[in-house]
N, CA, C and O atoms as CSV, one atom per row, in Angstrom:
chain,resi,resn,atom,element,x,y,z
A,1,UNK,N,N,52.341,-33.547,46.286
A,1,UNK,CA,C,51.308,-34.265,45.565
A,1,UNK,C,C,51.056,-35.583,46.287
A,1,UNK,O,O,51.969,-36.309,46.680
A,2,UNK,N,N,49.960,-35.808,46.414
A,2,UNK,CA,C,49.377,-37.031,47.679
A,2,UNK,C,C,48.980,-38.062,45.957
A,2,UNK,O,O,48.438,-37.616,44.945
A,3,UNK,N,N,49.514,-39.522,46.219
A,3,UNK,CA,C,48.745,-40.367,44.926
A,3,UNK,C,C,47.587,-41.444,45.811
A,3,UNK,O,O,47.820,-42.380,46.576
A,4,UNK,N,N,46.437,-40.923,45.389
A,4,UNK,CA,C,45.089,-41.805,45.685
A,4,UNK,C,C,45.582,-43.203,46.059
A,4,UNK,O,O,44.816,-43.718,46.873
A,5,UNK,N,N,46.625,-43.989,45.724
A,5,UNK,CA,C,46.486,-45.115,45.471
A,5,UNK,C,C,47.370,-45.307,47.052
A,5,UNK,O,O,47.062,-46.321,47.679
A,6,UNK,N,N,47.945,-44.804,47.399
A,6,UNK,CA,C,48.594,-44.996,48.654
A,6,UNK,C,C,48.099,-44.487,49.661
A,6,UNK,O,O,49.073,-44.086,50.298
A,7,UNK,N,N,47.236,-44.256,50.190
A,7,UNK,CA,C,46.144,-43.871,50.794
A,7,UNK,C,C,44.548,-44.157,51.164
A,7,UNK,O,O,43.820,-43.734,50.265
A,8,UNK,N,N,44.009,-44.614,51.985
A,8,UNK,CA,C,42.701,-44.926,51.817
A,8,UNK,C,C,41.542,-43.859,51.167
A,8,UNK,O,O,41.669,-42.635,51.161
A,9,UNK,N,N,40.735,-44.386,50.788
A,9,UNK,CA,C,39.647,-43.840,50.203
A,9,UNK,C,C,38.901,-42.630,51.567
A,9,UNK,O,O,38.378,-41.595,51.154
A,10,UNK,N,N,38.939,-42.926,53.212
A,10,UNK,CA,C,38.639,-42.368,54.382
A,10,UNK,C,C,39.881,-41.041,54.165
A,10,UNK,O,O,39.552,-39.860,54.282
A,11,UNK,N,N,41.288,-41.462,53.844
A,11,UNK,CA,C,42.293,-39.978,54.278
A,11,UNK,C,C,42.185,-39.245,53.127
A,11,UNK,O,O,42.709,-38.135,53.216
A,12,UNK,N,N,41.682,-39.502,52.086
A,12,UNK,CA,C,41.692,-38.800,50.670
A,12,UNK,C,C,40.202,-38.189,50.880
A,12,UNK,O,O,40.096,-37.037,50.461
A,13,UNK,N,N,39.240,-38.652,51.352
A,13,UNK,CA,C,38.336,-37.687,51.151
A,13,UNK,C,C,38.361,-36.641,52.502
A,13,UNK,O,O,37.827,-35.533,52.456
A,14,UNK,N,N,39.102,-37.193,53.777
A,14,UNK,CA,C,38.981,-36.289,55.116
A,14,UNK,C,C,40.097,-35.226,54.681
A,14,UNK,O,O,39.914,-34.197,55.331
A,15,UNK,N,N,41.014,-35.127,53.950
A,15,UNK,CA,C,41.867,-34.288,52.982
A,15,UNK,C,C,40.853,-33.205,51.893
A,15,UNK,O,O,40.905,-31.992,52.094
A,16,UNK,N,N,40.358,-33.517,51.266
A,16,UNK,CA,C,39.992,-32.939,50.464
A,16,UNK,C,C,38.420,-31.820,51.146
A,16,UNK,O,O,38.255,-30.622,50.915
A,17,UNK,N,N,37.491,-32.748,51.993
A,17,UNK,CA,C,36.832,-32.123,52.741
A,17,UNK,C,C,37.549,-30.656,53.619
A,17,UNK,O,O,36.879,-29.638,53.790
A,18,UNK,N,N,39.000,-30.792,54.107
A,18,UNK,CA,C,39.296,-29.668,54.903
A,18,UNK,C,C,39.590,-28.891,54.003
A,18,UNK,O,O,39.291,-27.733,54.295
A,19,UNK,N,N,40.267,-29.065,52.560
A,19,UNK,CA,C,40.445,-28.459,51.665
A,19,UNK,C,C,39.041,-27.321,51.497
A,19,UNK,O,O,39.057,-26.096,51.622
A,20,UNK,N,N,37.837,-28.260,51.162
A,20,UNK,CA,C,36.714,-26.990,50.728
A,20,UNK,C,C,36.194,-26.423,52.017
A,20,UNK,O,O,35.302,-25.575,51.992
A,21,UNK,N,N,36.854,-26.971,53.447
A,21,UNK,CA,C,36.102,-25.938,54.934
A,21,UNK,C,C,37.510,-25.041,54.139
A,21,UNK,O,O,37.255,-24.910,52.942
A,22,UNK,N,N,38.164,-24.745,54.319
A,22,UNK,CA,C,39.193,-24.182,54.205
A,22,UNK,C,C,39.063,-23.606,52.757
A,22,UNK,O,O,40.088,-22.992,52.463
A,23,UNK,N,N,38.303,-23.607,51.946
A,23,UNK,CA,C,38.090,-22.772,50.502
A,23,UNK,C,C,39.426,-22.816,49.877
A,23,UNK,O,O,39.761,-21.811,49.249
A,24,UNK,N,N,40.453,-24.059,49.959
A,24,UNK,CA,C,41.677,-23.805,49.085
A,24,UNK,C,C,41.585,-25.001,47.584
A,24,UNK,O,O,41.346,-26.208,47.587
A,25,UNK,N,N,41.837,-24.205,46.594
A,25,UNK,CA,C,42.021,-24.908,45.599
A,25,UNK,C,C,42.991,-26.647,45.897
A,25,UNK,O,O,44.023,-27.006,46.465
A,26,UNK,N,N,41.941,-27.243,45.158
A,26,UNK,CA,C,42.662,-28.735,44.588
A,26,UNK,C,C,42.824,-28.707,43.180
A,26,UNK,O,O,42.009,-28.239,42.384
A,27,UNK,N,N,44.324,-29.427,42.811
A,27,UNK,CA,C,44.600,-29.450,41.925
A,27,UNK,C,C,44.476,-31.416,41.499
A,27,UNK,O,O,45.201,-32.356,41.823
A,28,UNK,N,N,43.666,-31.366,40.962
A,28,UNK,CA,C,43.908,-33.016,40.377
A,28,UNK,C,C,43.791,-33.398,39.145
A,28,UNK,O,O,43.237,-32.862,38.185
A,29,UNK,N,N,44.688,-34.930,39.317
A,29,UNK,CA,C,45.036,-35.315,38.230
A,29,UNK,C,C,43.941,-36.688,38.195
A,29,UNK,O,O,43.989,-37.695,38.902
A,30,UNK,N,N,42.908,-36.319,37.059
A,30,UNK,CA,C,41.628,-37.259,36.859
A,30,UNK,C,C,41.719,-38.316,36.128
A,30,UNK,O,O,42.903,-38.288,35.793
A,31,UNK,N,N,41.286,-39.173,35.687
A,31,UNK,CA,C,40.777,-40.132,34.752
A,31,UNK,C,C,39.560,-40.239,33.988
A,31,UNK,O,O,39.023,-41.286,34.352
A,32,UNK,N,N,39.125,-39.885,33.440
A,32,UNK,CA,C,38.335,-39.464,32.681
A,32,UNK,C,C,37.343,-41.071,32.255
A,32,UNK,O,O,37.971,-42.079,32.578
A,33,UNK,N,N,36.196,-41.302,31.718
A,33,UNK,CA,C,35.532,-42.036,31.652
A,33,UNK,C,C,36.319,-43.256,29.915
A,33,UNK,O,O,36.436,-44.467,29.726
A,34,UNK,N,N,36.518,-42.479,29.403
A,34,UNK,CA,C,37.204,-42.663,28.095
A,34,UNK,C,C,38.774,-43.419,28.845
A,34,UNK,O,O,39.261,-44.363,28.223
A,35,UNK,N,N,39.381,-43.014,29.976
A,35,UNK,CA,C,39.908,-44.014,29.939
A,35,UNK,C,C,41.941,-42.890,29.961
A,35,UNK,O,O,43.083,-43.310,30.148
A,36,UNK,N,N,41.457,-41.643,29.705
A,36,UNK,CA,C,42.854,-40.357,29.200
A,36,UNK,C,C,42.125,-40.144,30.487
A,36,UNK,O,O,41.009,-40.453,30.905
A,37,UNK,N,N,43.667,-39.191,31.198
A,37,UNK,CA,C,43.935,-38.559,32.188
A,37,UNK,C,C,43.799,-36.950,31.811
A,37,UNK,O,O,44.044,-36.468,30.705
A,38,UNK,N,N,43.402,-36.313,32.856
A,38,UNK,CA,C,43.665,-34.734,32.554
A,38,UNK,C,C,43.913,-34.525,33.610
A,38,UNK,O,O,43.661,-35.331,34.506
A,39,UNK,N,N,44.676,-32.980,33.876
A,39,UNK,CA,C,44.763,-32.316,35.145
A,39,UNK,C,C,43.893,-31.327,35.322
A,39,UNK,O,O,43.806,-30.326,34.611
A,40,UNK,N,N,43.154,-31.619,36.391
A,40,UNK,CA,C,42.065,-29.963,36.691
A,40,UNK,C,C,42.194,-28.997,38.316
A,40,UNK,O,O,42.026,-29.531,39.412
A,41,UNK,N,N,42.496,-27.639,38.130
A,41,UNK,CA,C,42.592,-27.063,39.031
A,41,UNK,C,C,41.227,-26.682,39.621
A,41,UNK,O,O,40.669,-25.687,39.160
A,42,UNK,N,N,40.861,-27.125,40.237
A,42,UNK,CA,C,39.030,-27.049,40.897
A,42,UNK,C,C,38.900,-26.325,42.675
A,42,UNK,O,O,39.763,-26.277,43.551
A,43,UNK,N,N,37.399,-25.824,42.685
A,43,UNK,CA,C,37.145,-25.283,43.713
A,43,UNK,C,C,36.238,-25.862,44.365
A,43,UNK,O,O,35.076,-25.502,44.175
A,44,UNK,N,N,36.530,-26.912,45.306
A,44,UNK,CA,C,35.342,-27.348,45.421
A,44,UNK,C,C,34.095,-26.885,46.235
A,44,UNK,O,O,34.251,-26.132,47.195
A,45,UNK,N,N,32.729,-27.372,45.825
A,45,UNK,CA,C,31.551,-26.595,46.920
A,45,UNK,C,C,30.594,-27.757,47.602
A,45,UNK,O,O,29.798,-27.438,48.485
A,46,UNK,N,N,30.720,-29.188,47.123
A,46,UNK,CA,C,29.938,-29.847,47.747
A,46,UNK,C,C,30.504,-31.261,47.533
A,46,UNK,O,O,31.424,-31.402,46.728
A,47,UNK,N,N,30.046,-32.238,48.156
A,47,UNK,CA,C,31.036,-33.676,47.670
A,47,UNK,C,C,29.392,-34.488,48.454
A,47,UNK,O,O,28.882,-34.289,49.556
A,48,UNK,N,N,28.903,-35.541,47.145
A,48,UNK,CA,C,27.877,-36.023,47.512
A,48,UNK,C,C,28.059,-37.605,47.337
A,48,UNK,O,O,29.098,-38.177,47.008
A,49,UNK,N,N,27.249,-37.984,47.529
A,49,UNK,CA,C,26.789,-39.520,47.171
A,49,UNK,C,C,25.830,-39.946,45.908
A,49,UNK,O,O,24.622,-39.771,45.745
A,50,UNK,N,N,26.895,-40.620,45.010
A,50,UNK,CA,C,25.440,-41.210,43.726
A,50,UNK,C,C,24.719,-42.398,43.923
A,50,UNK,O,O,25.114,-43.165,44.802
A,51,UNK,N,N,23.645,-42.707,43.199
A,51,UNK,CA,C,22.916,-43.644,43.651
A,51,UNK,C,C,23.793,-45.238,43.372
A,51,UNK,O,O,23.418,-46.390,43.592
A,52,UNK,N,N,24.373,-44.997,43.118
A,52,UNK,CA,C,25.284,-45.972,42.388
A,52,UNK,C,C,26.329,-46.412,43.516
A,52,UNK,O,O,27.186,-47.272,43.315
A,53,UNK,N,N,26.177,-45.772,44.646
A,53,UNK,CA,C,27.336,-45.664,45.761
A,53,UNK,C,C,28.939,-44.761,45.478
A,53,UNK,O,O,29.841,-44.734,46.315
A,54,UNK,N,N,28.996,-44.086,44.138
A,54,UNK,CA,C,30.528,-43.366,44.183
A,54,UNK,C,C,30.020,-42.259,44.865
A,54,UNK,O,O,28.915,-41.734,45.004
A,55,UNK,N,N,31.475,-42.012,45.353
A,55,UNK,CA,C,31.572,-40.547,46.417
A,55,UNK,C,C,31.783,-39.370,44.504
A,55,UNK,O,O,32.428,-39.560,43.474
A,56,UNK,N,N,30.894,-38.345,44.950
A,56,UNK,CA,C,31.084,-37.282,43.833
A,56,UNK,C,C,31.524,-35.835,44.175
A,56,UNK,O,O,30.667,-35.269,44.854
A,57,UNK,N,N,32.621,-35.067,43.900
A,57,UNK,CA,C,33.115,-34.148,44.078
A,57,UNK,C,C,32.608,-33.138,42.997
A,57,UNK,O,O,32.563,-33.333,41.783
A,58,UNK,N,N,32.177,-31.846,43.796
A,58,UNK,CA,C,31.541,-31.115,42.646
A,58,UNK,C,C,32.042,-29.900,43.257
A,58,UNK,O,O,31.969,-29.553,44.436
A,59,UNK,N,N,32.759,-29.089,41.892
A,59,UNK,CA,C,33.171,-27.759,42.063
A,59,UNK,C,C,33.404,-26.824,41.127
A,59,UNK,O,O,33.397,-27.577,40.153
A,60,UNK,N,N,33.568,-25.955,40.760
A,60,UNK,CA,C,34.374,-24.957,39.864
A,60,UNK,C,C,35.542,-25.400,39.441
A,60,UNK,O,O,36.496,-25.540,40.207
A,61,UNK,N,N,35.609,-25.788,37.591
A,61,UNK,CA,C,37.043,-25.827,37.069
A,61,UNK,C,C,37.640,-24.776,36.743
A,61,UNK,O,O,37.375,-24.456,35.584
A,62,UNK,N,N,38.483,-23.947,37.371
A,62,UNK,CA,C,39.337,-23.004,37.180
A,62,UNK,C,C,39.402,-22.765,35.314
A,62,UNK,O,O,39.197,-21.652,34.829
A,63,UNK,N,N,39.674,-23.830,34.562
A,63,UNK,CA,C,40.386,-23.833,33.302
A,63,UNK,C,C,38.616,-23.235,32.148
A,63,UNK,O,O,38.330,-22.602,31.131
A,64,UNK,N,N,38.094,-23.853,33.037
A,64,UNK,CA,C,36.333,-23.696,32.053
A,64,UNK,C,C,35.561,-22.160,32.687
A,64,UNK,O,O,35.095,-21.210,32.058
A,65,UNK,N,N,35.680,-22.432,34.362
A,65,UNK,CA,C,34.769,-21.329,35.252
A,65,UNK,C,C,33.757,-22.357,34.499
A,65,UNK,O,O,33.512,-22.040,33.334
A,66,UNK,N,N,33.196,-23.417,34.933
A,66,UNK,CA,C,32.039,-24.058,34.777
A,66,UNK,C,C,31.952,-25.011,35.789
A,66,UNK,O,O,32.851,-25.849,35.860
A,67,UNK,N,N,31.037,-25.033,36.578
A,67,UNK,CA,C,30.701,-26.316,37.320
A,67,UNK,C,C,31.073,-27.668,36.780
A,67,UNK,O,O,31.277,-27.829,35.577
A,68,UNK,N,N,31.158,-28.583,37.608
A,68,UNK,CA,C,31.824,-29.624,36.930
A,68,UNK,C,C,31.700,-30.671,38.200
A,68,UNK,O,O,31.690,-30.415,39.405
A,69,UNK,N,N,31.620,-31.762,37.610
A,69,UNK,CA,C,31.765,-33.329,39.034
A,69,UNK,C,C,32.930,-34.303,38.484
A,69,UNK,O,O,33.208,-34.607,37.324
A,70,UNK,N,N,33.587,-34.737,39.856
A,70,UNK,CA,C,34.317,-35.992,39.587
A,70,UNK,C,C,34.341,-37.118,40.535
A,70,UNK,O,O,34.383,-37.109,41.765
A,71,UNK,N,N,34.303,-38.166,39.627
A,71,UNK,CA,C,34.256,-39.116,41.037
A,71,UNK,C,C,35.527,-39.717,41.980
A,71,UNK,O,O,36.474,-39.987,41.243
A,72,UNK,N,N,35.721,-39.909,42.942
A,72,UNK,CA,C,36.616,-39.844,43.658
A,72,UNK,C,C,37.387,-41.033,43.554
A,72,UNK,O,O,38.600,-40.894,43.396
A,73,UNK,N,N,37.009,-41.934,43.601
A,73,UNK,CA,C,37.988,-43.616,42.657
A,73,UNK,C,C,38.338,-43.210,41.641
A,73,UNK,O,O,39.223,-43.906,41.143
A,74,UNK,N,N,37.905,-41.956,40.789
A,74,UNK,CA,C,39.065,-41.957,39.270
A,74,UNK,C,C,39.904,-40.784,39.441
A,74,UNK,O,O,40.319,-40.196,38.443
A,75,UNK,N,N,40.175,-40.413,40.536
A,75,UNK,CA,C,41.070,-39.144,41.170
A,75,UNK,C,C,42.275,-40.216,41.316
A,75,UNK,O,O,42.227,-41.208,42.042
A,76,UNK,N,N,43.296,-39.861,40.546
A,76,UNK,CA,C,45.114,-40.711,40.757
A,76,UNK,C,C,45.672,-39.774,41.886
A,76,UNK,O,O,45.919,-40.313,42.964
A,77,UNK,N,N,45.883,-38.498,41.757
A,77,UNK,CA,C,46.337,-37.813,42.478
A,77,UNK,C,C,45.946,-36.365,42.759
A,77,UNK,O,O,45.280,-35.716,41.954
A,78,UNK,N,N,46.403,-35.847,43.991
A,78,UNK,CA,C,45.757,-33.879,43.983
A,78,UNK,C,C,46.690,-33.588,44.774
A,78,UNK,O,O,47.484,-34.283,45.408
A,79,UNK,N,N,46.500,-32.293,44.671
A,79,UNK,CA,C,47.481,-31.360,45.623
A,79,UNK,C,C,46.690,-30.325,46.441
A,79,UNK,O,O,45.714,-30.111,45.723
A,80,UNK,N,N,46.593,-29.732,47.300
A,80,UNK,CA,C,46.193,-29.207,48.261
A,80,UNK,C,C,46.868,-27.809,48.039
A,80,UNK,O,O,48.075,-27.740,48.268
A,81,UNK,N,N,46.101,-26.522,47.550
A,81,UNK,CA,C,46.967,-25.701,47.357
A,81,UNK,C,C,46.449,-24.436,49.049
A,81,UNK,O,O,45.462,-24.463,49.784
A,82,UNK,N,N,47.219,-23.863,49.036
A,82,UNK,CA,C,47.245,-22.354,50.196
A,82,UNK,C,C,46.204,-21.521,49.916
A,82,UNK,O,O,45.375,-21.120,50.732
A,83,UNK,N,N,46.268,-21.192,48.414
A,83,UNK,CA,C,45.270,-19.768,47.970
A,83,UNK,C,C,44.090,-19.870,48.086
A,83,UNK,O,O,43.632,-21.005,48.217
A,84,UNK,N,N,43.408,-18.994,48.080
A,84,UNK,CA,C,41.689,-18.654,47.804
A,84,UNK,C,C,41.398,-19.325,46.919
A,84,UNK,O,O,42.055,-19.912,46.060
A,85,UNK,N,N,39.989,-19.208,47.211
A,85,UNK,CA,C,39.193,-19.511,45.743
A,85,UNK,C,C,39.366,-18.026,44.657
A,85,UNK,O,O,39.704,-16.945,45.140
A,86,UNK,N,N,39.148,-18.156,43.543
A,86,UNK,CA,C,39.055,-16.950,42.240
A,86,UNK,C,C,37.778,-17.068,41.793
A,86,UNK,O,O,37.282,-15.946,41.693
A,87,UNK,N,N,37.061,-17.895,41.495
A,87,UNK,CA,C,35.930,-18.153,41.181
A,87,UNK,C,C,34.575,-18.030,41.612
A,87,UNK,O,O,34.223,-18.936,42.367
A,88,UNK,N,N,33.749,-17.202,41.358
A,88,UNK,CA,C,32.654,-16.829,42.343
A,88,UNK,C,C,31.120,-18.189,41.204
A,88,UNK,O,O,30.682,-18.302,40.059
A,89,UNK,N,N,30.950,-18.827,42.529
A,89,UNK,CA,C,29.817,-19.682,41.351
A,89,UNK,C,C,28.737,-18.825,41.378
A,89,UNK,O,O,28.602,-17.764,41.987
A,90,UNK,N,N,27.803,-19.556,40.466
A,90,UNK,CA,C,26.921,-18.502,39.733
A,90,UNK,C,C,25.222,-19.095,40.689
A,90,UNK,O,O,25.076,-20.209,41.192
A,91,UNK,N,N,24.327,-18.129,40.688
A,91,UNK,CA,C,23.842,-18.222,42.191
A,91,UNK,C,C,22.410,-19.842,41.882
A,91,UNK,O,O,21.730,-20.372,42.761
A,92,UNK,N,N,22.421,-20.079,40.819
A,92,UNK,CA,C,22.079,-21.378,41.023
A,92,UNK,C,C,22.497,-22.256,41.537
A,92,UNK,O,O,21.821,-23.178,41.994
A,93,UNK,N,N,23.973,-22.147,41.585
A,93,UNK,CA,C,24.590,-23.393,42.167
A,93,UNK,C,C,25.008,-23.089,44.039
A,93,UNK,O,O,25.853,-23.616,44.764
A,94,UNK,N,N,23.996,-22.040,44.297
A,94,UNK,CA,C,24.241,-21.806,45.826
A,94,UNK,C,C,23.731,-23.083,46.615
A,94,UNK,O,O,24.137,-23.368,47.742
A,95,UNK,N,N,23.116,-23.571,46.145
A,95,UNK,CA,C,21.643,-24.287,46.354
A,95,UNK,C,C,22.373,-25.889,46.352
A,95,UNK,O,O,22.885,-25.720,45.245
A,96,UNK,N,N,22.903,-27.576,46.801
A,96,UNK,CA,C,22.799,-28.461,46.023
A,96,UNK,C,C,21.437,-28.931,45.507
A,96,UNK,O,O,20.370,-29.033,46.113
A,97,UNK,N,N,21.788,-29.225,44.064
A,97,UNK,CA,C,20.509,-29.325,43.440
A,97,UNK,C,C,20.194,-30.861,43.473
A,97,UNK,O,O,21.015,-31.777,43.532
A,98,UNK,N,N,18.519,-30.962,43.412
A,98,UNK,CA,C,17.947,-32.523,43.433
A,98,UNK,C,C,18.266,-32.891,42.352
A,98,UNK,O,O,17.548,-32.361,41.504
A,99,UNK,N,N,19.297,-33.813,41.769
A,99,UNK,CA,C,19.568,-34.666,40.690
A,99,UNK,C,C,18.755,-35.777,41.156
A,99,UNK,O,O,18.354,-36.100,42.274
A,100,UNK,N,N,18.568,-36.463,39.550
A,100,UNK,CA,C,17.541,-37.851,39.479
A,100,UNK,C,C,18.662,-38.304,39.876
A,100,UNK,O,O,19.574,-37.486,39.762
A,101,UNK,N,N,19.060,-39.700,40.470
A,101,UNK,CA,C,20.001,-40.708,40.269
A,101,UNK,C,C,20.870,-40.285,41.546
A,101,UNK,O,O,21.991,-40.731,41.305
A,102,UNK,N,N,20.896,-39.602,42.861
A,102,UNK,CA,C,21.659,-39.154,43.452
A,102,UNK,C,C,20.840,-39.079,44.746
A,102,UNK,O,O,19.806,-38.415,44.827
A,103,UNK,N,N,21.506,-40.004,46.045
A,103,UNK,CA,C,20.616,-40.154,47.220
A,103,UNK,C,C,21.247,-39.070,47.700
A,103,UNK,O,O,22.335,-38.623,47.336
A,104,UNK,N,N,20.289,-38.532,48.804
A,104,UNK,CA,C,20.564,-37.481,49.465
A,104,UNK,C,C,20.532,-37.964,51.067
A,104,UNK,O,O,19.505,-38.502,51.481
A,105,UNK,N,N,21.366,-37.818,51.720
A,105,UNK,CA,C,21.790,-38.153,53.274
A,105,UNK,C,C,21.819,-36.591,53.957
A,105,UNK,O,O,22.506,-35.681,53.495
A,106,UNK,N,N,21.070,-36.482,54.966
A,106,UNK,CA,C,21.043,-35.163,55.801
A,106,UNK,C,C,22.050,-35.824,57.117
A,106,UNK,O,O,21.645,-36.745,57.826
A,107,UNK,N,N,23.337,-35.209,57.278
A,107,UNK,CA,C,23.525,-35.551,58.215
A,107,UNK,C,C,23.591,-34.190,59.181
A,107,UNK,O,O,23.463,-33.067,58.692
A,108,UNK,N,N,23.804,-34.413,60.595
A,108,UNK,CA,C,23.896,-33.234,61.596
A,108,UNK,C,C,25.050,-33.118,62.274
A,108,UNK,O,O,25.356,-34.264,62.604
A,109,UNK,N,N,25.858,-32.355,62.661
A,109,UNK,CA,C,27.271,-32.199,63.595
A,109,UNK,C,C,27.412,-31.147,63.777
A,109,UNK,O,O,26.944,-30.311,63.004
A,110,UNK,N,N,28.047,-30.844,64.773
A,110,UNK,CA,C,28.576,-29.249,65.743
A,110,UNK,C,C,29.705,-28.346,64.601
A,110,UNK,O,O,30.691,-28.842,64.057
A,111,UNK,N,N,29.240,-26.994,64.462
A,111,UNK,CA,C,30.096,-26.598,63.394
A,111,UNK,C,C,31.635,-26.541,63.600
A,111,UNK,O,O,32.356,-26.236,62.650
A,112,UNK,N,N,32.259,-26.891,65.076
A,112,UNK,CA,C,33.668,-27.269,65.876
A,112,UNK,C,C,34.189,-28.546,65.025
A,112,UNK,O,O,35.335,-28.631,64.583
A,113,UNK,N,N,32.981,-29.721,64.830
A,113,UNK,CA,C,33.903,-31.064,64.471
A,113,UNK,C,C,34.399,-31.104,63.612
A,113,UNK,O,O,33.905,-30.706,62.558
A,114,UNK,N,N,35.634,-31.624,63.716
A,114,UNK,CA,C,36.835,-31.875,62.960
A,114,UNK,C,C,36.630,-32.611,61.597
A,114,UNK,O,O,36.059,-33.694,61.727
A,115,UNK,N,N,36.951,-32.284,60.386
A,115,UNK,CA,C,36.505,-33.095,58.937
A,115,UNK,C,C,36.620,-34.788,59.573
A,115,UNK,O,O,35.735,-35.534,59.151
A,116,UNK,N,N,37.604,-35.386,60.505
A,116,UNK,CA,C,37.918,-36.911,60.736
A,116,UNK,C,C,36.735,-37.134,61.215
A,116,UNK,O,O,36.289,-38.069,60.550
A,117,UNK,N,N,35.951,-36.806,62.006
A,117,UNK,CA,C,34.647,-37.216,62.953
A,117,UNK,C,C,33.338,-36.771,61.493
A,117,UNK,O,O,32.169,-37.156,61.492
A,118,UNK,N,N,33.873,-36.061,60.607
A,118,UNK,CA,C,32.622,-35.472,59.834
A,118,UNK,C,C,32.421,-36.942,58.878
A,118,UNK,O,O,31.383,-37.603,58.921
A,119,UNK,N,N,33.484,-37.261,58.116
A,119,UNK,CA,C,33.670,-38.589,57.317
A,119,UNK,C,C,33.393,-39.757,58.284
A,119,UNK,O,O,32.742,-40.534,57.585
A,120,UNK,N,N,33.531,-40.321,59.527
A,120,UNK,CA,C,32.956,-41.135,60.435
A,120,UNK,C,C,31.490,-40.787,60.573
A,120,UNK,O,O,30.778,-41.768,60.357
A,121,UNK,N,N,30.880,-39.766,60.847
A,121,UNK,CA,C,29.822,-39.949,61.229
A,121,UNK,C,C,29.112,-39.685,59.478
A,121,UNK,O,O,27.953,-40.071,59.630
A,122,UNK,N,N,29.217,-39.351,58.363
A,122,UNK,CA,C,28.834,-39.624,57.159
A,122,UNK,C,C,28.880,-40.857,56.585
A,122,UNK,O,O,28.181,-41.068,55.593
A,123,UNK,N,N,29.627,-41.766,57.063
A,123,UNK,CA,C,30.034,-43.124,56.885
A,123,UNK,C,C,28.972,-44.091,57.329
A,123,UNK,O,O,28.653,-45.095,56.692
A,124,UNK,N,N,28.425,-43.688,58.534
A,124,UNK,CA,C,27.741,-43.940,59.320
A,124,UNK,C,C,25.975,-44.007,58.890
A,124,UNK,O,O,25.087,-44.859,58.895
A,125,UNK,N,N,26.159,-42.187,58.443
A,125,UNK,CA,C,24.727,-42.120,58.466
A,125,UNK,C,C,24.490,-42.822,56.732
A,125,UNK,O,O,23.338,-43.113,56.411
A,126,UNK,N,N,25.401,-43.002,55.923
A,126,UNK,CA,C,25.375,-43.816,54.938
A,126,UNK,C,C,25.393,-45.456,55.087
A,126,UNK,O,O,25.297,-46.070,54.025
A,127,UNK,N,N,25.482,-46.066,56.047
A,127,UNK,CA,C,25.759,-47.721,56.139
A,127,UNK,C,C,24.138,-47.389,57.130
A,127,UNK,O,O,23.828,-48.332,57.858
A,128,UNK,N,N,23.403,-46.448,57.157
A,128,UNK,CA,C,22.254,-46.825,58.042
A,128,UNK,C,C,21.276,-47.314,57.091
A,128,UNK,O,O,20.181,-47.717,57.483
């Protein structure tokens, strides 16, 4: 179990990014807006930017089989599991969808580069 807090905000998301190239379940332990913690076993399929500047993780909760987002400053801790995904999403969510309130950054890279160069050059095309 890796804890968010000992770690930069750059190795926790270049972690979790190889996690969804790699289709293996994260298990994390959230914070919830209210302020209570839960644990959610999730699949993730996309990790975006809100207009607000939080990094947003969006995937399949194992415990619901419902789509679901979290933001990545209220992630305490996760685990990186081996297995597959179980969860097949449902074909709307093949697509990321245009939310109001949520900038969208196109970035471009060689399908070879490494998640470390993917979070540098996203970093990037976000401070442009």
């Amino acid at each position: 179990m890796r804890h968010t807090k000992n770690e930069t905000t750059t190795q926790t998301l270049t972690r979790l990014i190889k996690a969804l190239d790699a289709k293996h379940p994260v298990t994390i332990t959230y914070v919830k807006a209210d302020g209570t913690e839960t644990i959610r076993t999730v699949e993730l399929y996309d990790i975006v930017v809100s207009a607000a500047g939080d990094i947003v993780l969006k995937g399949m909760d194992r415990d619901s089989q419902e789509s679901r987002s979290w933001r990545l400053d209220r992630i305490v801790s996760y685990t990186t599991h081996r297995t597959a995904y179980l969860i097949e999403r449902p074909a709307a969510d093949d697509k990321p969808a245009r939310t109001t309130g949520l900038n969208t950054v196109t970035v471009l890279y060689p399908v070879d580069c490494p998640a470390t160069a993917r979070v540098q050059i996203l970093a990037d095309a976000l401070a442009a």
